[in-house]
NUDO-59739 format. One record per residue (C-alpha): x, y, z; residue number from 1. Coordinates in steps of 0.1 Angstrom, whole numbers. Layout:
<node xx="X" yy="Y" zz="Z" pos="NUM"/>
...
! end
This chain:
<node xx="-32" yy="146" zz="-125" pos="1"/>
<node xx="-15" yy="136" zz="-90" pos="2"/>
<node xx="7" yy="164" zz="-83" pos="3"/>
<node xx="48" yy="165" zz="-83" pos="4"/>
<node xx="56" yy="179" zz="-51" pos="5"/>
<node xx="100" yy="184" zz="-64" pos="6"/>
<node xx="106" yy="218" zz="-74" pos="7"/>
<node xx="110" yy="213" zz="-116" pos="8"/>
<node xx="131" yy="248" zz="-120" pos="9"/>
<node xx="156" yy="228" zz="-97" pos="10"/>
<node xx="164" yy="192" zz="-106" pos="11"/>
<node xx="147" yy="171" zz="-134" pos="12"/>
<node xx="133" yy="135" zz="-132" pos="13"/>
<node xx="123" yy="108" zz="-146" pos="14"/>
<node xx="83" yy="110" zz="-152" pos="15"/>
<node xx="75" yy="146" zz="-142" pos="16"/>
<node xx="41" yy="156" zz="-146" pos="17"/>
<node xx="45" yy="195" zz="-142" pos="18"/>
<node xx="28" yy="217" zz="-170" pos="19"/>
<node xx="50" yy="241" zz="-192" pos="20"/>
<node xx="38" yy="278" zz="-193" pos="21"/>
<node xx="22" yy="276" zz="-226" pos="22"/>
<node xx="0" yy="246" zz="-211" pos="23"/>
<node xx="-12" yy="266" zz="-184" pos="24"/>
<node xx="-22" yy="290" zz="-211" pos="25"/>
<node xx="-40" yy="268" zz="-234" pos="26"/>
<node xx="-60" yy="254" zz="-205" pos="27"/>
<node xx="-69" yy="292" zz="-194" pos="28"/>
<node xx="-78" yy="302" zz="-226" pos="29"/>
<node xx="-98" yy="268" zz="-229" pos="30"/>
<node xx="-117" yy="279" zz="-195" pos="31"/>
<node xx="-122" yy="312" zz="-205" pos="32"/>
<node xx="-140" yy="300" zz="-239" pos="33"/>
<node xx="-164" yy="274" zz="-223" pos="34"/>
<node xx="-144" yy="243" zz="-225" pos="35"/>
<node xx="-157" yy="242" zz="-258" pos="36"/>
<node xx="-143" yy="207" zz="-276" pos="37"/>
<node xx="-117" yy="210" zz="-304" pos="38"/>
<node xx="-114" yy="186" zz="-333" pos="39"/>
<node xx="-133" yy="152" zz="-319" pos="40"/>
<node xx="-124" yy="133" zz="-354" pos="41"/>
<node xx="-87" yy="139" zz="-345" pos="42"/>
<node xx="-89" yy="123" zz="-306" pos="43"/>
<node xx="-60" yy="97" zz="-303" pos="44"/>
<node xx="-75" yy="61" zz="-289" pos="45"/>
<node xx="-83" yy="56" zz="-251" pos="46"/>
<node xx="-49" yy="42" zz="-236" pos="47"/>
<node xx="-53" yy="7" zz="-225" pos="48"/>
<node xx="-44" yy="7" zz="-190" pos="49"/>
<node xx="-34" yy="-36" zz="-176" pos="50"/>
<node xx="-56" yy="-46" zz="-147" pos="51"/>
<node xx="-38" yy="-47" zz="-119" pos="52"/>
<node xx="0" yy="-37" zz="-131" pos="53"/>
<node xx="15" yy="-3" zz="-140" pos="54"/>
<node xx="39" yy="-23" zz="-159" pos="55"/>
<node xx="20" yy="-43" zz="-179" pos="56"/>
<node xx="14" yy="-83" zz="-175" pos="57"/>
<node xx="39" yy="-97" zz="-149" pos="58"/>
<node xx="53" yy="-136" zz="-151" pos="59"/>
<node xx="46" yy="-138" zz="-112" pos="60"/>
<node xx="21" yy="-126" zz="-96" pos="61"/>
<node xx="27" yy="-131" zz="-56" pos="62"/>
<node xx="-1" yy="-122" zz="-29" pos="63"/>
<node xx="-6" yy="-128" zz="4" pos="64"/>
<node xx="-27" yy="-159" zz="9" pos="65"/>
<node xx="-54" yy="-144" zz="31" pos="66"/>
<node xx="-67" yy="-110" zz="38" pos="67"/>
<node xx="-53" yy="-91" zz="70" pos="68"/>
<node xx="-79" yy="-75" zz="93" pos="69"/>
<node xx="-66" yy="-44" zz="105" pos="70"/>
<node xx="-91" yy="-32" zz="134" pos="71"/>
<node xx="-108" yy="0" zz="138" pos="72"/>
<node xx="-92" yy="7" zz="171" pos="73"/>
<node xx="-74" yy="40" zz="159" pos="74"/>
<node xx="-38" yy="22" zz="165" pos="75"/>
<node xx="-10" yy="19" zz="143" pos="76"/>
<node xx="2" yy="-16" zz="136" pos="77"/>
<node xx="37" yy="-27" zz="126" pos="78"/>
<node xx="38" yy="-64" zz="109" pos="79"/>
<node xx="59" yy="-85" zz="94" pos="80"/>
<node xx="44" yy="-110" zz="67" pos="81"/>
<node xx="59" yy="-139" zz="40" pos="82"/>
<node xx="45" yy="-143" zz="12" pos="83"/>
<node xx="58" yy="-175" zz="3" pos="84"/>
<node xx="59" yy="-190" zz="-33" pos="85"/>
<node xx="76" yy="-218" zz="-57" pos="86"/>
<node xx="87" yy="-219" zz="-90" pos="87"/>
<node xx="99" yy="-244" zz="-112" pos="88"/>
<node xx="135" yy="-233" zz="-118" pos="89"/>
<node xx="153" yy="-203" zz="-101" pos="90"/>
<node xx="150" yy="-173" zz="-128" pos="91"/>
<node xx="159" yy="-133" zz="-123" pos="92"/>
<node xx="139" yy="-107" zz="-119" pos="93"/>
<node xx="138" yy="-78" zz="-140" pos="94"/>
<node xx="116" yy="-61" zz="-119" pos="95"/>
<node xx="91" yy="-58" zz="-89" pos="96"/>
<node xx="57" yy="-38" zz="-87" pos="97"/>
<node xx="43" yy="-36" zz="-49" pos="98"/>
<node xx="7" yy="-33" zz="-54" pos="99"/>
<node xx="-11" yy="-23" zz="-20" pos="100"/>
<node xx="-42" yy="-37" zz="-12" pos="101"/>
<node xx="-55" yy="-8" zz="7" pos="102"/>
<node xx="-37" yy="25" zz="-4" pos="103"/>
<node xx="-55" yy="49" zz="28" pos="104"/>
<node xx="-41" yy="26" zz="55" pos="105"/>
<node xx="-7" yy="16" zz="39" pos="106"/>
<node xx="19" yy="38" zz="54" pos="107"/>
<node xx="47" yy="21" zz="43" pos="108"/>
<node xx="62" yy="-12" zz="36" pos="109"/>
<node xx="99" yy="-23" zz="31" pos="110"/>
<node xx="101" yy="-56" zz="8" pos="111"/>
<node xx="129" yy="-77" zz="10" pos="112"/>
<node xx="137" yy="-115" zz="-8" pos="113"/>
<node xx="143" yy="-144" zz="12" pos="114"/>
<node xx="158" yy="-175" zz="-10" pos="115"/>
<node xx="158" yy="-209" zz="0" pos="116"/>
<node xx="181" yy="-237" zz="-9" pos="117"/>
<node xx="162" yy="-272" zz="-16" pos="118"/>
<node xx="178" yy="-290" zz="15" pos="119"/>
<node xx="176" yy="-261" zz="40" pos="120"/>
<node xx="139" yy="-256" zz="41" pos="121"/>
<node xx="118" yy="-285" zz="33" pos="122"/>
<node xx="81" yy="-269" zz="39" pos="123"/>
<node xx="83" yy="-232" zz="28" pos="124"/>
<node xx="42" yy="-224" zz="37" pos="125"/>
<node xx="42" yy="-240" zz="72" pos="126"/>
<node xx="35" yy="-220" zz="100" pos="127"/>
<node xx="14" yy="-185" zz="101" pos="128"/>
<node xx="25" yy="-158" zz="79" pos="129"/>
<node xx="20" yy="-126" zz="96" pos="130"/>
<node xx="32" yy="-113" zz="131" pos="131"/>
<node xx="29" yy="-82" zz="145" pos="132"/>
<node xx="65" yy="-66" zz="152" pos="133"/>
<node xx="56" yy="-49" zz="187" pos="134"/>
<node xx="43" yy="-80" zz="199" pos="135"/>
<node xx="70" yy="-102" zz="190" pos="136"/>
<node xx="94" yy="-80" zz="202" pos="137"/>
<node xx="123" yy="-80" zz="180" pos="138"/>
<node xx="130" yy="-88" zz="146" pos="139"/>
<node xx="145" yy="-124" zz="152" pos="140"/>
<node xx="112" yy="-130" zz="169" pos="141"/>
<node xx="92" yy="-120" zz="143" pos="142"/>
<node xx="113" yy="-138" zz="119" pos="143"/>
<node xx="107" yy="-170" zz="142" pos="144"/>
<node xx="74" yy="-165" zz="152" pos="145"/>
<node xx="63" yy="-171" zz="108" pos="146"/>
<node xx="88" yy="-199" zz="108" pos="147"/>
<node xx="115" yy="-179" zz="83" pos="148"/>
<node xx="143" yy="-194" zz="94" pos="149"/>
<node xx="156" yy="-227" zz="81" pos="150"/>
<node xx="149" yy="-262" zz="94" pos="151"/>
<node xx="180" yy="-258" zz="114" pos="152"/>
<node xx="175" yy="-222" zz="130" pos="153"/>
<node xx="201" yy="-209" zz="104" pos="154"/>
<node xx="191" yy="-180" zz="83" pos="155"/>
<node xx="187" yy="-179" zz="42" pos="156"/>
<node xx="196" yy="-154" zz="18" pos="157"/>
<node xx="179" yy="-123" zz="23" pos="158"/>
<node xx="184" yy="-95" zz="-2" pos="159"/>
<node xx="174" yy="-64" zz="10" pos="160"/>
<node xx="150" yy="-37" zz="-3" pos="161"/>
<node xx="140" yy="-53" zz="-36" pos="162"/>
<node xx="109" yy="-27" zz="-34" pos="163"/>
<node xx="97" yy="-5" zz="-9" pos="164"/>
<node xx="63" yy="11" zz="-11" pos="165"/>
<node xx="55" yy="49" zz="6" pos="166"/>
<node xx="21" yy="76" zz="-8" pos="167"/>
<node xx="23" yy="80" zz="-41" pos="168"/>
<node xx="54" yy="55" zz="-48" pos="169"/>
<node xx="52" yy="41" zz="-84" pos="170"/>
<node xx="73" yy="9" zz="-96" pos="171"/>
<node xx="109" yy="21" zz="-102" pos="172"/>
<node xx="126" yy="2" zz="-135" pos="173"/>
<node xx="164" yy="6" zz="-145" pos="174"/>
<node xx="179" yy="-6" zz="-177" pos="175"/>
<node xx="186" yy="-38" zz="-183" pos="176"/>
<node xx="213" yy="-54" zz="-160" pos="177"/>
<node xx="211" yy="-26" zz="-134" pos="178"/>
<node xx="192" yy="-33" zz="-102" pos="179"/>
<node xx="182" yy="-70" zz="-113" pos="180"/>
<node xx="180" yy="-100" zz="-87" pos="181"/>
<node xx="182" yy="-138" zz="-87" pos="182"/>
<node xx="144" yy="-157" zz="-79" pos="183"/>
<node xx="155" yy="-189" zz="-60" pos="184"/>
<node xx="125" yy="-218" zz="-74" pos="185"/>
<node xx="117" yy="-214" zz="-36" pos="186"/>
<node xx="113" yy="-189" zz="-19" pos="187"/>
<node xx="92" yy="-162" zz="1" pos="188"/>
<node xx="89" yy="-117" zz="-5" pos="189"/>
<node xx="94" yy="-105" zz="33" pos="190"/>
<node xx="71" yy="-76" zz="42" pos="191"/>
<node xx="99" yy="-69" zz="68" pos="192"/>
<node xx="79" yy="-30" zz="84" pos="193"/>
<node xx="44" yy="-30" zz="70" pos="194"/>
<node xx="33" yy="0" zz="85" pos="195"/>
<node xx="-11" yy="5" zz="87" pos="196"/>
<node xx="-20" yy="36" zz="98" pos="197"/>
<node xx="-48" yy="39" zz="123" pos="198"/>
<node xx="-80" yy="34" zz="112" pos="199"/>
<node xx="-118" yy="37" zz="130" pos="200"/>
<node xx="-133" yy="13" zz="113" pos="201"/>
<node xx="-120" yy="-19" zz="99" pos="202"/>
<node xx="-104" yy="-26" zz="71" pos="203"/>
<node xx="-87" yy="-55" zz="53" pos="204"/>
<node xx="-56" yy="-54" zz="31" pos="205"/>
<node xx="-42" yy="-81" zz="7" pos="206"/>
<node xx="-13" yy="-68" zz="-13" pos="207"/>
<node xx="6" yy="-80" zz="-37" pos="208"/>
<node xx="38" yy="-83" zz="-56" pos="209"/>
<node xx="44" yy="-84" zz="-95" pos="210"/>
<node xx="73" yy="-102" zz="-106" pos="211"/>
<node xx="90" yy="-96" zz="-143" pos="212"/>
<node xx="115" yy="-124" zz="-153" pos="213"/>
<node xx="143" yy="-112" zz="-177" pos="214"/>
<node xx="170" yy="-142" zz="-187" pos="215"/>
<node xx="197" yy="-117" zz="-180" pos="216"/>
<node xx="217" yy="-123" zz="-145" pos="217"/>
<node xx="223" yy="-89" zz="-123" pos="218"/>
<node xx="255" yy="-75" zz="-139" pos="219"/>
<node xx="253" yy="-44" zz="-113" pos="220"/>
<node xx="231" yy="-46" zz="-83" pos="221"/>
<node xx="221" yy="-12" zz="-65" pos="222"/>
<node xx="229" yy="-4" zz="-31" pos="223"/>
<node xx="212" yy="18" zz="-6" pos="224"/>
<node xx="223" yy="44" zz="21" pos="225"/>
<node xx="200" yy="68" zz="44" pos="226"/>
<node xx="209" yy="100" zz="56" pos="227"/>
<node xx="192" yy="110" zz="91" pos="228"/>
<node xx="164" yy="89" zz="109" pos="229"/>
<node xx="181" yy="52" zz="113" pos="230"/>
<node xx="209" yy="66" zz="89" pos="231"/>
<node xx="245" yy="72" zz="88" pos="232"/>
<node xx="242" yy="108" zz="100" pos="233"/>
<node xx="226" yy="128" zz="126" pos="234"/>
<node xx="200" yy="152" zz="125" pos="235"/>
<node xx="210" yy="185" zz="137" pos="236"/>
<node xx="192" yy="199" zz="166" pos="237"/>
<node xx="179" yy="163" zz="174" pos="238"/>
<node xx="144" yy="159" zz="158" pos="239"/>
<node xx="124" yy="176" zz="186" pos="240"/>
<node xx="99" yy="196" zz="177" pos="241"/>
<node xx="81" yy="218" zz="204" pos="242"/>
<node xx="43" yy="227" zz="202" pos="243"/>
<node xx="34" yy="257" zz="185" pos="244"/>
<node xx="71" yy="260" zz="165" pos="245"/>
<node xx="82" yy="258" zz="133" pos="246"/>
<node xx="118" yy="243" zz="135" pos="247"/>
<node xx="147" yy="234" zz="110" pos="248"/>
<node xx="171" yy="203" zz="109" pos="249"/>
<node xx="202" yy="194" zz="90" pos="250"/>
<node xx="217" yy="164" zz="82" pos="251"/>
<node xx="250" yy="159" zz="66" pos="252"/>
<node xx="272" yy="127" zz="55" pos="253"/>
<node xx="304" yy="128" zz="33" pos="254"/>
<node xx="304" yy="103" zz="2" pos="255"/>
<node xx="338" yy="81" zz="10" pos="256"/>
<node xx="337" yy="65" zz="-27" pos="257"/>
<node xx="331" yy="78" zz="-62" pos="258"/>
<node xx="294" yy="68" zz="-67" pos="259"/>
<node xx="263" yy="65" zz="-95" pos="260"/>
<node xx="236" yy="82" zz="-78" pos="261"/>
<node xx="202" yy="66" zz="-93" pos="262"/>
<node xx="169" yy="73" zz="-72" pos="263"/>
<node xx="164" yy="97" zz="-46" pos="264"/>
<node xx="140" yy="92" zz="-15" pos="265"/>
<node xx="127" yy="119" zz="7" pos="266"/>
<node xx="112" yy="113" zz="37" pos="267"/>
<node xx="87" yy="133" zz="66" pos="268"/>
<node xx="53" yy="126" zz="85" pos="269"/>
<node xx="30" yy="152" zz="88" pos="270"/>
<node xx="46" yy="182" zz="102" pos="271"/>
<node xx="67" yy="184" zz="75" pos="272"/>
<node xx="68" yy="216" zz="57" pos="273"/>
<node xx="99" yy="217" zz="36" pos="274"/>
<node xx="128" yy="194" zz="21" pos="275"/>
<node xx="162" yy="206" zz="3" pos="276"/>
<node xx="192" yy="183" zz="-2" pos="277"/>
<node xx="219" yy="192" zz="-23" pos="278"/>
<node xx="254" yy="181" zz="-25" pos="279"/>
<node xx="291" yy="201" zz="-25" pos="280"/>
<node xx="323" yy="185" zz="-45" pos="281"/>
<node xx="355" yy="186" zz="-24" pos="282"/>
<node xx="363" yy="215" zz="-50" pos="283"/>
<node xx="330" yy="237" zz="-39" pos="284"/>
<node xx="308" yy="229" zz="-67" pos="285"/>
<node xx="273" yy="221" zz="-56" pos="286"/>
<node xx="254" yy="195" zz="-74" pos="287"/>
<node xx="217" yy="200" zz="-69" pos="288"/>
<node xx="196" yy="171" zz="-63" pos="289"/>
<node xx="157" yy="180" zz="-48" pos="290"/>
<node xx="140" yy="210" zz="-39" pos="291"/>
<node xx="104" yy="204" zz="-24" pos="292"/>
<node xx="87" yy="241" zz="-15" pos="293"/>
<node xx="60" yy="222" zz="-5" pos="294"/>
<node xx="58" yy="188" zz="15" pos="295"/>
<node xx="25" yy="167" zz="12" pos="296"/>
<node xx="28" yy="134" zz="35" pos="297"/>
<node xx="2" yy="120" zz="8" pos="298"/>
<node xx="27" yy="120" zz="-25" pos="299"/>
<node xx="59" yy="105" zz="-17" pos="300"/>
<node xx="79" yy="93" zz="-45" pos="301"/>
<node xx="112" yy="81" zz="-57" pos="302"/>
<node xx="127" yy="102" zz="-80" pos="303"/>
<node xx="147" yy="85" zz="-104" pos="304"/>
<node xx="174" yy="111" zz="-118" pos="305"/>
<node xx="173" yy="111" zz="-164" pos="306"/>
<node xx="208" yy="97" zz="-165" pos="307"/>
<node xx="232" yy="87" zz="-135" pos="308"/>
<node xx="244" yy="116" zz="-118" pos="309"/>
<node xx="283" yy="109" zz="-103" pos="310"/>
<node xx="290" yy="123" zz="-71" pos="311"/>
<node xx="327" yy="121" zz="-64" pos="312"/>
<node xx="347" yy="109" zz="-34" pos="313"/>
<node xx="346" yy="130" zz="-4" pos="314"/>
<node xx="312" yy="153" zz="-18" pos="315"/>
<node xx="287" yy="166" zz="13" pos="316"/>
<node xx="254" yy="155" zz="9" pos="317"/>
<node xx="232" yy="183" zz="27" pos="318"/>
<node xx="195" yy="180" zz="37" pos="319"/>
<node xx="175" yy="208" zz="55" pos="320"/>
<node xx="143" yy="197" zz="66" pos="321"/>
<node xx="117" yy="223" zz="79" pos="322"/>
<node xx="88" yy="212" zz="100" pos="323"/>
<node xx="56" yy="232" zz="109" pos="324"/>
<node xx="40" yy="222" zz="145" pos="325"/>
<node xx="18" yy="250" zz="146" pos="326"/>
<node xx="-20" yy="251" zz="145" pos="327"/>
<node xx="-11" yy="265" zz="109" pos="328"/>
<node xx="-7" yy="233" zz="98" pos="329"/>
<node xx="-38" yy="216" zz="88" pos="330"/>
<node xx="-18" yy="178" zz="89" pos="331"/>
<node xx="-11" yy="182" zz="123" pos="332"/>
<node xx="-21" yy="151" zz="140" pos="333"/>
<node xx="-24" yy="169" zz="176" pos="334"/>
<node xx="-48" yy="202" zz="186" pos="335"/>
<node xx="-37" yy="215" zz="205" pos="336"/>
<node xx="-1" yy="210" zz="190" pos="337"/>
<node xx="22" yy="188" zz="214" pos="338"/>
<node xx="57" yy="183" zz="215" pos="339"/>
<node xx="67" yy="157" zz="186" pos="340"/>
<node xx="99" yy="141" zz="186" pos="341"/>
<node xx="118" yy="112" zz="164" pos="342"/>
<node xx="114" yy="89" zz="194" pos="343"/>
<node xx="142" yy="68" zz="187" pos="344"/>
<node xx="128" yy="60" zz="149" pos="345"/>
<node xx="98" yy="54" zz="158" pos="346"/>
<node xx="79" yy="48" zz="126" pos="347"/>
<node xx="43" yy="58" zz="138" pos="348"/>
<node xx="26" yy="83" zz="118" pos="349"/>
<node xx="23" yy="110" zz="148" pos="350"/>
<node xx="60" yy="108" zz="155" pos="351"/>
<node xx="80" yy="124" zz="131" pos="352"/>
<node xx="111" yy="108" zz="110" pos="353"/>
<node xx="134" yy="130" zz="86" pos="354"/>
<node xx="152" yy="108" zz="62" pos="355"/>
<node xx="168" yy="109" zz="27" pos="356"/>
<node xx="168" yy="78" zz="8" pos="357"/>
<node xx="198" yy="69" zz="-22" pos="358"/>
<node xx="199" yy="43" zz="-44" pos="359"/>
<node xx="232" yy="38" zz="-65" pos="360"/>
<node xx="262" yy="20" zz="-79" pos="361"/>
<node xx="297" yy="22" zz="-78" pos="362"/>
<node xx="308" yy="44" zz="-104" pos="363"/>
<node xx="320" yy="32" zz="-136" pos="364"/>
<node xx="336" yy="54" zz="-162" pos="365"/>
<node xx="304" yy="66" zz="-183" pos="366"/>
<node xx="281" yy="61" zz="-163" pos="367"/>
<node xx="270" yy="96" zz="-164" pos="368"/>
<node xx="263" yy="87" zz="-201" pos="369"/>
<node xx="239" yy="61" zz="-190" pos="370"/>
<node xx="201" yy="64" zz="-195" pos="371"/>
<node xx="183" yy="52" zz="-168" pos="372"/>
<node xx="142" yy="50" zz="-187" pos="373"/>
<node xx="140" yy="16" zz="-180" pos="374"/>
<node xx="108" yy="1" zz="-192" pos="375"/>
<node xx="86" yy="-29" zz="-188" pos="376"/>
<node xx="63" yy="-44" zz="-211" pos="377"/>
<node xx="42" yy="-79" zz="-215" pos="378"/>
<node xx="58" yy="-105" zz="-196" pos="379"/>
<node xx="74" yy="-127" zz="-218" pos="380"/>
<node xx="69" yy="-157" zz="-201" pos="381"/>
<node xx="36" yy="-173" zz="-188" pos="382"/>
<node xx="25" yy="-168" zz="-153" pos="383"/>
<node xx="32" yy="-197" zz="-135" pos="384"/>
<node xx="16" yy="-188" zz="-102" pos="385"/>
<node xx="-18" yy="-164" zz="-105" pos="386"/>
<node xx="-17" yy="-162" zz="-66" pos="387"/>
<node xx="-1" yy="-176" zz="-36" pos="388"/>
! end
C-alpha cells in the first residue's frame, strides 16, 4: 500500500489509505498466527484494473508522437512539448489523467490546453514538438521554437493547469460541472515545465494524456493560487538553507474573497522534513487544512478535501515548512551538506522550493454541502484518436 504521508488525526481526504487501530490489530494477530489463510470460498473476485487508465477507458487518448531521449549525463532537463491532436467537433472534458511514461525520471510536469480556431492555425503538427526551456531561453522562445503560436504570431487560448503531474499524484475528478473545460476539434496539451531528473544512464519517456468527454459545458471552472516559491507570498527567512542546519520557514497570504477551497498541494525537494498549513478566520478560529510529520519527496499528492471547505474573506493561510540539511538526512543530494537555497525558483531537484498549492471556486451559498467524490467510469463515447 503506497503510504499517506498527511497526518489522518488532523485533516481528512478524499482517498486515505491509513489503517484504523483494529486493522493494525488484525494484521498483528494474523502475523503472530502464521499468516494462516481464512475462509478461501468467501474471497471477493480479483478487481479488474483498465490498462493504462486509473479512471477507466478514456474517449481520447493523447501521446506524444515520439519517444524523448533523456541522456545519462546526470543533468536535469527542463522541456516544453505539444502534443498536438484533432477532433471532429469541439467537445468538453470531464476529465484529464497524465500518465507518465517514465515515473523515476519525471519530476514534475505542468499541463496546460492550447485551442485553436480553424482560420488561425492551419497546420497544427508542423514543426518539432519539444524544446528544451534553458536553451531556448524564455518561454515565448520555447513557445516559438515548436511553432505554438498562430500563423500570424498571435497567441491562442491557453487554459492553464488542466493537470499537473508530481510523485505519487493520482488523477483528481470533481463532480459534474465543477473543474470541466471546453476541447477545441483542434488543438494541442502543452507540457509547459516537464521536469526529468538526472539520470546516469539513458532513458526514454513517452507520456500521455487521457481525455473523458462529458456533454455538459463547465458551469464552474477552478482557479489556482500558490503560496511561497513563484507565489503571492514570501517565504520567511528567504529559503536559504546552510550546510549542516535544520531551518524553518513561514509563509503567509490573506484570502481577499470568500472562497471554496477544493484540493490542496504541498510542495518540497529533498531536504524537506516537515509541512503544516493551517488557516485563521478574521474572528480567531483556525481551520485546519494539512499536517505532514513526515515529508517523503517520493509521495506527493493532491489532497482533495470530502466536501468544499469555505474559507472566508480576510482568513490567514499559514504554512511552516521545516527542512533538514544535515548529514541526518539520508535524501540529501550533497555530502558533505552545502548551502541550498531557492535560487530564484529554480525548479532543479538539488535546489529547494517551498510551495503550497489551492485549487478552488468562488464561494457559493452551500457549497460547504457539496460532495466533491467525483468519479469516472467507461467512456461513453468511442475513442476517436488511439494516439497522436
Amino acid at each position: 500500500m503506497p503510504p499517506w504521508p498527511a497526518d489522518a488525526s488532523y485533516t481528512h481526504f478524499i482517498g486515505e489509505r491509513v489503517l484504523t487501530d483494529d486493522e493494525i490489530e488484525t494484521i498483528k494477530t494474523w502475523v503472530e498466527n502464521n499468516c494462516t489463510p481464512g475462509n478461501t470460498a468467501a474471497l471477493p473476485p480479483r478487481p479488474e484494473f483498465p490498462e493504462g487508465s486509473m479512471l477507466g477507458k478514456p474517449d481520447l487518448v493523447v501521446k506524444m508522437q515520439e519517444p524523448y531521449l533523456i541522456k545519462g549525463d546526470n543533468k536535469d532537463r527542463f522541456m516544453v512539448i505539444k502534443i498536438p491532436y484533432e477532433i471532429p467537433h469541439d467537445t468538453f472534458i470531464r476529465a484529464i489523467e497524465f500518465v507518465p511514461g517514465n515515473r523515476q525520471l519525471l519530476h514534475h510536469m505542468n499541463g496546460h490546453l492550447i485551442g485553436y480556431e480553424d482560420d488561425k492555425k492551419k497546420n497544427i503538427f508542423e514543426g518539432p514538438d519539444i524544446v528544451n526551456r534553458d536553451s531556448a531561453g524564455t518561454l515565448d522562445a520555447s513557445y516559438k521554437a515548436i511553432n505554438l503560436l498562430n500563423d500570424d504570431g498571435s497567441y491562442p487560448v491557453l487554459t492553464p493547469s488542466i493537470s499537473n503531474f508530481l510523485p505519487g499524484v493520482e488523477p483528481v475528478v470533481y463532480p459534474d460541472g465543477i473543474g470541466t473545460w471546453k476541447l477545441k476539434k483542434k488543438g494541442a496539451f502543452l507540457m509547459r515545465d516537464n521536469h526529468y531528473g538526472p539520470s546516469a544512464v539513458d532513458a526514454q519517456d513517452q507520456s500521455y494524456f487521457n481525455v473523458f468527454f462529458t456533454d455538459k459545458p463547465p458551469l464552474r471552472p477552478t482557479m489556482e493560487t500558490q503560496l511561497g516559491t513563484l507565489g503571492i507570498s514570501d517565504i520567511v527567512p528567504p529559503l536559504v538553507i546552510p550546510a549542516d542546519s535544520i531551518k524553518t520557514f513561514t509563509t503567509r497570504a490573506v484570502i481577499q474573497n470568500d472562497i471554496s477551497l477544493i484540493t490542496i498541494n504541498p510542495h518540497m525537494h529533498l531536504l524537506g522534513k516537515s509541512f503544516w498549513a493551517y488557516a485563521v478566520k478574521p474572528g480567531g478560529d483556525t481551520i485546519r487544512l494539512i499536517r505532514i510529520p513526515k515529508w517523503d519527496f517520493r509521495w506527493q499528492y493532491f489532497y482533495t478535501f470530502p466536501k468544499m471547505l469555505k474559507i472566508p474573506k480576510g482568513t490567514t493561510i499559514t504554512v511552516i515548512g521545516v527542512f533538514d540539511n544535515t548529514v541526518n538526512n539520508p535524501n540529501n543530494p550533497f555530502f558533505p551538506p552545502r548551502e541550498i537555497t531557492g535560487k530564484n525558483g529554480s525548479m532543479k531537484t538539488t535546489d529547494e522550493m517551498f510551495q503550497f498549492i489551492m485549487t478552488f471556486l468562488p464561494y457559493e451559498p452551500g457549497d460547504e454541502n457539496i460532495s466533491l467524490e467525483g468519479k469516472v467510469g467507461k467512456g461513453s463515447k468511442k475513442s476517436v484518436i488511439s494516439e497522436q
